[in-house]
C-alpha positions in Angstrom: 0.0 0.0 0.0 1.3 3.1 -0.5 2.5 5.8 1.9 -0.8 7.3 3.7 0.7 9.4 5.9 1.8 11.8 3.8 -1.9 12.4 2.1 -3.8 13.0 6.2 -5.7 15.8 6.9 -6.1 16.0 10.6 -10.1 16.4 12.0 -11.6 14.7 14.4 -15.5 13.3 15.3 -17.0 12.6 18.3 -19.5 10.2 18.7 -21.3 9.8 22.1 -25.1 8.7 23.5 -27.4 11.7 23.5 -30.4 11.9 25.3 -31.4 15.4 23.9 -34.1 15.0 21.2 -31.9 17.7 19.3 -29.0 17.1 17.0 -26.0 18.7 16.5 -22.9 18.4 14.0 -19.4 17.1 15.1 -16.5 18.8 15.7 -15.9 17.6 11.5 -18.3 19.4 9.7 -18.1 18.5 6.3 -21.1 19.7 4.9 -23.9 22.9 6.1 -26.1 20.1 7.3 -25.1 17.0 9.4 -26.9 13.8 8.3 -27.8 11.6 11.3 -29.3 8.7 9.9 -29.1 6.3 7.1 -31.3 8.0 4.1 -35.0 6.3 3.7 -34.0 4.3 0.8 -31.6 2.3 2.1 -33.9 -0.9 2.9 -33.5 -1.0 -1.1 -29.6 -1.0 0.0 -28.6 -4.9 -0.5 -25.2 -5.1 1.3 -22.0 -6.2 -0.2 -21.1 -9.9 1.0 -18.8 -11.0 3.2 -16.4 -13.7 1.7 -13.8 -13.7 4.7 -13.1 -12.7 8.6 -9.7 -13.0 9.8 -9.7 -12.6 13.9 -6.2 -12.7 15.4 -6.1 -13.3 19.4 -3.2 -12.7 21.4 -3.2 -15.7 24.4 -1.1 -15.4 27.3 -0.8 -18.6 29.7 -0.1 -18.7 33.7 3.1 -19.4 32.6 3.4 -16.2 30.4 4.1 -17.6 27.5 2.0 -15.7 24.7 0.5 -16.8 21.6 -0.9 -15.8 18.3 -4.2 -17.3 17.5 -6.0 -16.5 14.4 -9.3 -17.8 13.4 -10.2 -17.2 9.5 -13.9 -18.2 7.7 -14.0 -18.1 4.4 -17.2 -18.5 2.1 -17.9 -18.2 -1.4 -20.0 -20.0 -4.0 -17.9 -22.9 -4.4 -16.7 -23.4 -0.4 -16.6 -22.8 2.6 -15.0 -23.1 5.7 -12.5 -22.7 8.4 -8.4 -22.2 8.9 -6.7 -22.0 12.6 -2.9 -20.6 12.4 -0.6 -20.2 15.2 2.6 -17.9 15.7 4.5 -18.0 18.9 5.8 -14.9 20.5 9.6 -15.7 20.0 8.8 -17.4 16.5 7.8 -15.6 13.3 7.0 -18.6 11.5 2.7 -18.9 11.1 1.9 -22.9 11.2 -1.8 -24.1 9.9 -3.0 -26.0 12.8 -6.7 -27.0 11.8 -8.6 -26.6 8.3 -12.3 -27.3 7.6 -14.4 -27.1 4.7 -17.7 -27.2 5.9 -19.6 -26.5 2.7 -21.0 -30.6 2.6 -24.9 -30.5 2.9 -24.9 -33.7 0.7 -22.2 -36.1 1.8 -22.7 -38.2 5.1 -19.4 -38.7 5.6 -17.6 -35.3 5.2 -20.6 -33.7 7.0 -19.6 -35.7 10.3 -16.4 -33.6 10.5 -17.8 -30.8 11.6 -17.5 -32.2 14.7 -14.5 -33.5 16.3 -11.2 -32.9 17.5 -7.6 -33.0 17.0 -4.3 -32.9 18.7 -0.6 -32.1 17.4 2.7 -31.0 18.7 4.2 -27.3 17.2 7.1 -26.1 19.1 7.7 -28.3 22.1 3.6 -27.2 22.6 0.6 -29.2 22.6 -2.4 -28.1 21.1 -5.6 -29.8 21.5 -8.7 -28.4 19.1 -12.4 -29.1 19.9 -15.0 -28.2 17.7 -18.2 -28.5 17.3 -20.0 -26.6 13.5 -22.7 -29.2 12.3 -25.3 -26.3 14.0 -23.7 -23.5 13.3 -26.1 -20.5 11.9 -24.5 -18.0 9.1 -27.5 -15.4 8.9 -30.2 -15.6 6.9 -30.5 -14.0 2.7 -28.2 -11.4 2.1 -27.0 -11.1 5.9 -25.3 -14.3 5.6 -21.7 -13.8 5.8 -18.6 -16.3 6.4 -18.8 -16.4 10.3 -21.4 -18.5 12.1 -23.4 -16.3 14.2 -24.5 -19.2 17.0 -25.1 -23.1 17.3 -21.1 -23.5 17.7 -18.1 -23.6 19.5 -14.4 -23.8 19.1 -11.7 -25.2 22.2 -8.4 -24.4 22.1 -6.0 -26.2 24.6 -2.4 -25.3 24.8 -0.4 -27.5 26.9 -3.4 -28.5 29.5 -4.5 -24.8 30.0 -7.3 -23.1 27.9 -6.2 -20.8 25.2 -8.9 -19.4 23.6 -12.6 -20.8 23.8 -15.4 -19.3 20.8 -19.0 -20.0 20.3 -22.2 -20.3 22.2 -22.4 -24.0 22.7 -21.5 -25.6 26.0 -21.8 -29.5 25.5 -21.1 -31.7 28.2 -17.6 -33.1 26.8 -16.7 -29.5 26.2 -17.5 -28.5 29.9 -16.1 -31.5 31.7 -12.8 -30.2 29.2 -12.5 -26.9 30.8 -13.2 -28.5 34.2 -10.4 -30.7 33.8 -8.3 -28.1 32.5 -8.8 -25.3 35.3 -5.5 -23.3 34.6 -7.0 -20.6 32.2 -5.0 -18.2 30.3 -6.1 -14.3 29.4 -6.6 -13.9 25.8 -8.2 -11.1 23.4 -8.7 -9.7 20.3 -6.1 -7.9 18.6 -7.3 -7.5 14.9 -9.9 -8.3 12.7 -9.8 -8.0 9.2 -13.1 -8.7 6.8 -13.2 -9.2 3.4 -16.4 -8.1 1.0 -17.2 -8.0 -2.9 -20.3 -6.6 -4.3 -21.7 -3.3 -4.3 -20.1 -0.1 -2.3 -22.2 -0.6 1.1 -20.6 -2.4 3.9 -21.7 -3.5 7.1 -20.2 -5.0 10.2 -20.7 -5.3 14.0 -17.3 -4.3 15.9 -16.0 -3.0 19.8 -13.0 -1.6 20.3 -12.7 -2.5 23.7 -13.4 -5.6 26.3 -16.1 -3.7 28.3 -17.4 -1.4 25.5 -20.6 -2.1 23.9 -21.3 -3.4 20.3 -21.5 -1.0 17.6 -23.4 -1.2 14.2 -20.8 0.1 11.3 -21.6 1.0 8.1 -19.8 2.3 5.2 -21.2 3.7 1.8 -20.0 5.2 -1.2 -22.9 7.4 -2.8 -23.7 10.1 -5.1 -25.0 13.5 -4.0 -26.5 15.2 -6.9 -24.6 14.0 -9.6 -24.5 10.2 -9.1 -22.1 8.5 -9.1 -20.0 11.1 -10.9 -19.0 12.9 -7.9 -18.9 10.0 -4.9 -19.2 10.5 -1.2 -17.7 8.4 1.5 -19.9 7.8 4.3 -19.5 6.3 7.5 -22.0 5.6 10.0 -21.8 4.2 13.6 -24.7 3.8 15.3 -26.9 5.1 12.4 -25.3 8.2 12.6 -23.2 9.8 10.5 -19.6 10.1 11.9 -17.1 10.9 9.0 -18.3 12.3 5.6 -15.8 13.0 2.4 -16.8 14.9 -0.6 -15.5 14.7 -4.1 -14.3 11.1 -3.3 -12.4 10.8 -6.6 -9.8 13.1 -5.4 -9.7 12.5 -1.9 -8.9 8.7 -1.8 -7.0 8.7 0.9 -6.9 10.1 3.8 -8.1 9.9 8.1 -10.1 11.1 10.3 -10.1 10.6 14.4 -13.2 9.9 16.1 -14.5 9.4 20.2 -15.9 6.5 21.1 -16.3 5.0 24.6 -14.5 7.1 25.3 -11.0 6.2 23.2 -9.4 7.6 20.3 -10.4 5.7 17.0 -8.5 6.7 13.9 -10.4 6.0 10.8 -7.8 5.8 7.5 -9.4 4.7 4.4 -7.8 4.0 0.7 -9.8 3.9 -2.3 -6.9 4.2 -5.1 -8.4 1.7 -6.8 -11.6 2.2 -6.6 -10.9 5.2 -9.5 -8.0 4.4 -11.2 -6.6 1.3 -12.6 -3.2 -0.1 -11.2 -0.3 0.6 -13.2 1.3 -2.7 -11.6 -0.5 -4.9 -13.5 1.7 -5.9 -16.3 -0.7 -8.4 -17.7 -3.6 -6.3 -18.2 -2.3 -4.3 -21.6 -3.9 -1.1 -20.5 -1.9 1.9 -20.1 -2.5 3.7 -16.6 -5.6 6.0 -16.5 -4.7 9.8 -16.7 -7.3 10.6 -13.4 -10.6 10.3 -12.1 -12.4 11.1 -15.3 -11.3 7.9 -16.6 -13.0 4.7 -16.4 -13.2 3.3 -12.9 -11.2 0.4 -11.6 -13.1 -2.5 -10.1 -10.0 -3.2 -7.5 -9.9 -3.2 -3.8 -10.5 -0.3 -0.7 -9.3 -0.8 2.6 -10.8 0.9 5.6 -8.9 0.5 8.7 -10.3 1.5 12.4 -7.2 1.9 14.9 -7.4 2.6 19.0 -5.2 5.0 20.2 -4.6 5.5 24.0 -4.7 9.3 24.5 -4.6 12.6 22.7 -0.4 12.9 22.5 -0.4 9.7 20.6 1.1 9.6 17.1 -1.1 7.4 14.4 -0.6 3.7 14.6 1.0 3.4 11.1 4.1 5.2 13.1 4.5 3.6 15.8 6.5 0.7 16.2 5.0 -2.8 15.6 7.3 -4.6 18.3 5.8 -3.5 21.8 6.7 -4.3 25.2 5.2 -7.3 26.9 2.8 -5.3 29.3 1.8 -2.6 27.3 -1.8 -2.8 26.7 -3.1 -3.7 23.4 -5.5 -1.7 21.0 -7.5 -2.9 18.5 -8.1 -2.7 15.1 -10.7 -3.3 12.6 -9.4 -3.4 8.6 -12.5 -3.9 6.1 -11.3 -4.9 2.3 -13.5 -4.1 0.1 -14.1 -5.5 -3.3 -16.2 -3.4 -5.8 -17.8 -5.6 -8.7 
């Protein structure tokens, strides 16, 4: 990706419960009038589908030993299923520790494996995976995406102690498990990255803390007056409008900071290629477009929500990546976005 730093403007939103029946712009005001909810049409809105959701977890046993867990479900119309990946703290090397295809309504056999278990060693470690997906729920029509929703659950065990435990399901072989294993280690998520083609509307459900609450996100790409000629990006949290960009075509990239539960949430978004086709294709035998005029390109966007821990902090794309041990962790939410 290329160097967003250099292309932010610096404004901030806040976003907090009201219990005025008033309304009131930001401290952002892009526009005379400040748009609080989603316009009437959008029940016409179909939502772009999601293919894939990455979630990496950070485990820490009693021991402190940490870990690197990340869960990925994939769907599309030919599969769909599950991958479980591993990194150590003092190893860089990501191992594939469990894969699933789960998309086997038909045969007897392969639908049975939604269900089981395995054990292997990585590392001098022992992991032990329980799982349990022949319930699991997706959504229903075009809220289906590639993560179950309910009717699951998924055990990791490293060395005896519980690592990471997902799902809603608490059979009796899983409970008498985390009986037996009473040593319990502190894990949490670190990142989440989803993955959508279709349209330009996106969706998701996301907290950027433990103890915060669950927020509704949604992204569009619209059309004020002149359709699609001149594009808006806008954001919504809650149903209400927290960052919107004008004349999209020319402002591709760029961030915004925004309050929520009271942390500091950089928004950063990149939509290149959205506008203009890549000139690092060398296969396609079309010659870079000139600017936003031309045709548009049907490539990728990325959207990338960031904590920060206070007003004095730099953006996360300049701080360093190695941390100390105890430092607390933020969170972040990437959404890639394919336009067809």
């Amino acid at each position: 990706m290329m160097d967003l730093i250099s292309c932010y403007s610096q404004y901030s939103t806040q976003v907090t419960e009201s219990t005025s029946s008033s309304t009131s712009c930001s401290n952002y005001k892009p526009s005379s009038s400040c748009i609080i909810s989603p316009p009437n049409n959008n029940n016409n809105i179909i939502p772009s589908i999601q293919t894939a959701v990455a979630s990496l977890y950070k485990t820490t046993l009693t021991n402190n030993n940490h870990h690197y867990i990340t869960i990925t479900w994939y769907r599309n119309t030919t599969t769909q299923g599950i991958q479980i990946t591993t990194t150590t703290h003092h190893n860089t090397i990501t191992t594939t520790i469990f894969r699933l295809n789960t998309l086997t309504h038909t045969h007897a056999r392969l639908f049975r494996k939604k269900k089981g278990s395995k054990t292997l060693e990585i590392n001098d470690a022992r992991f032990e995976i329980y799982y349990d997906l022949s319930s699991a729920v997706y959504g229903a029509g075009t809220g289906a995406g590639a993560e179950p929703v309910e009717g699951y659950y998924i055990l990791v065990i490293i060395d005896s102690e519980v690592a990471l435990f997902l799902g809603d399901m608490y059979e009796e072989h899983v409970v008498k498990k985390l009986k037996m294993n009473k040593l319990v280690g502190k894990y949490g998520l670190v990142c989440r990255k989803e993955h959508f083609s279709g349209n330009t509307v996106y969706v998701t459900k996301a907290r950027f803390s433990d103890k915060a609450n669950w927020h509704d996100i949604m992204i569009r790409c619209t059309g004020e007056h002149d359709g699609l000629k001149n594009p808006n990006l806008l954001v919504y949290i809650d149903k209400r409008v927290v960052i919107r960009v004008k004349r999209l075509q020319w402002n591709f990239r760029g961030n915004q900071t925004i309050f929520l539960d009271g942390l500091l949430v950089d928004l950063m978004w990149d939509v290149h290629d959205w506008f203009f086709h890549s000139d690092s294709d060398p296969g396609s035998g079309r010659e870079p477009d000139s600017g936003p005029g031309s045709e548009s390109g049907s490539g990728h966007a990325v959207f990338m929500f960031r904590t920060r821990s206070g007003l004095d902090s730099r953006l996360w794309l300049e701080e360093k990546i190695v941390k100390s041990d105890h430092q607390k962790n933020g969170f972040s939410l990437l959404i890639y976005a394919t336009k067809s």
